[in-house]
N, C-alpha and C positions, 0 to 999 in steps of 0.2 A: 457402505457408503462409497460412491464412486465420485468424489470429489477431489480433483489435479491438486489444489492445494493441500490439502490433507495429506493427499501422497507427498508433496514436497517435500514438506514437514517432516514425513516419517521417513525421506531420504528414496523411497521406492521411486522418484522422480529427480534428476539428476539438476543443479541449480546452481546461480551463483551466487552464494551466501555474500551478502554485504554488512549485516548485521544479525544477530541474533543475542535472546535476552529467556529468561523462564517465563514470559508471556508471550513474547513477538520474535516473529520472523522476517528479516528482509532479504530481498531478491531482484537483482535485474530480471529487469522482462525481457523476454527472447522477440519479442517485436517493438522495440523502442519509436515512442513517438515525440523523444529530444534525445541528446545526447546521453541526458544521465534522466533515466526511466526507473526508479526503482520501486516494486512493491512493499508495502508492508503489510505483513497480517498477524491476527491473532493466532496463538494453535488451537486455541480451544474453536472449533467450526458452528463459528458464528453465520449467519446469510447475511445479515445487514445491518441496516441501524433498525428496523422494523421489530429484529429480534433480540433486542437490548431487553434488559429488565432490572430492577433494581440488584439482585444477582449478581450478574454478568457485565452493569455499566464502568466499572472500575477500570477496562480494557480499552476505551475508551482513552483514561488519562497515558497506560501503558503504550496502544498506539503514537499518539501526539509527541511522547518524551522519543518516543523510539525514529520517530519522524525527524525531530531535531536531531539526534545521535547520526542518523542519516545522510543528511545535508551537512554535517558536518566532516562525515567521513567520505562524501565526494566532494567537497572544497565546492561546496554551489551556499553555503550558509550566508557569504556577506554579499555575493552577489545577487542572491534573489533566487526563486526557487518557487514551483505551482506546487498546492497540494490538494489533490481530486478526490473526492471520493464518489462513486457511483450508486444508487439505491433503485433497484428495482428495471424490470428489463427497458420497460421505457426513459428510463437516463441513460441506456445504454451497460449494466451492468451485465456483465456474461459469466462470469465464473460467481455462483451465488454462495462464496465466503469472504465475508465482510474482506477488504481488501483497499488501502489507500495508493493511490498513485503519487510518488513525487518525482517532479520533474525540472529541469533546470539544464543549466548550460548553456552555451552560446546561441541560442536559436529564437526564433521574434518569440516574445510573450507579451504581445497586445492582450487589452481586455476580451474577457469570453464572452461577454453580452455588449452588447452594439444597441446604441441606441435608436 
């Protein structure tokens, strides 16, 4: 499997760990699009929500907690804080293991959809 994340995880890809847990991993992104960009993934190499199943859905709540753990540990929890996740190449997903974006910090966060 030639999948960045996967490498992350198993360290063959060099990161900066912001949180880590025995389901999830977090990581600043090396191309931030706010001040505090962090990823969060599963380590089990998931692609998306497409490939969830009753299995595997339990990652799901591991994400979310790991998410809060997150924004806590970059001081963005009381202030506010976006959390994205991408599905499929047409929303824009690029690296196909499942992968939440949060983002916060001092920068505009108007709404994403405009009426």
């Amino acid at each position: 499997m030639d999948c960045i994340f996967c490498k992350i995880i198993k360290g063959e890809i060099p990161s900066t760990k912001v949180y880590e847990d025995d389901f999830v991993y977090a990581f600043d992104d090396i191309s931030p699009s706010a001040p505090v960009h962090t990823l969060v993934i599963p380590k089990e190499h998931i692609v998306n929500v497409n490939d969830l199943s009753e299995k595997n859905s339990t990652i799901m709540t591991n994400l979310f907690l790991a998410v809060k753990k997150v924004a806590e540990i970059k001081n963005i929890s009381q202030d506010g804080y976006r959390v994205i996740m991408n599905n499929e190449a047409g929303s824009g997903q690029e690296v196909f293991h499942m992968h939440i974006h949060v983002l916060g910090g001092k920068y505009p966060m108007g709404p994403l959809l405009q009426k």
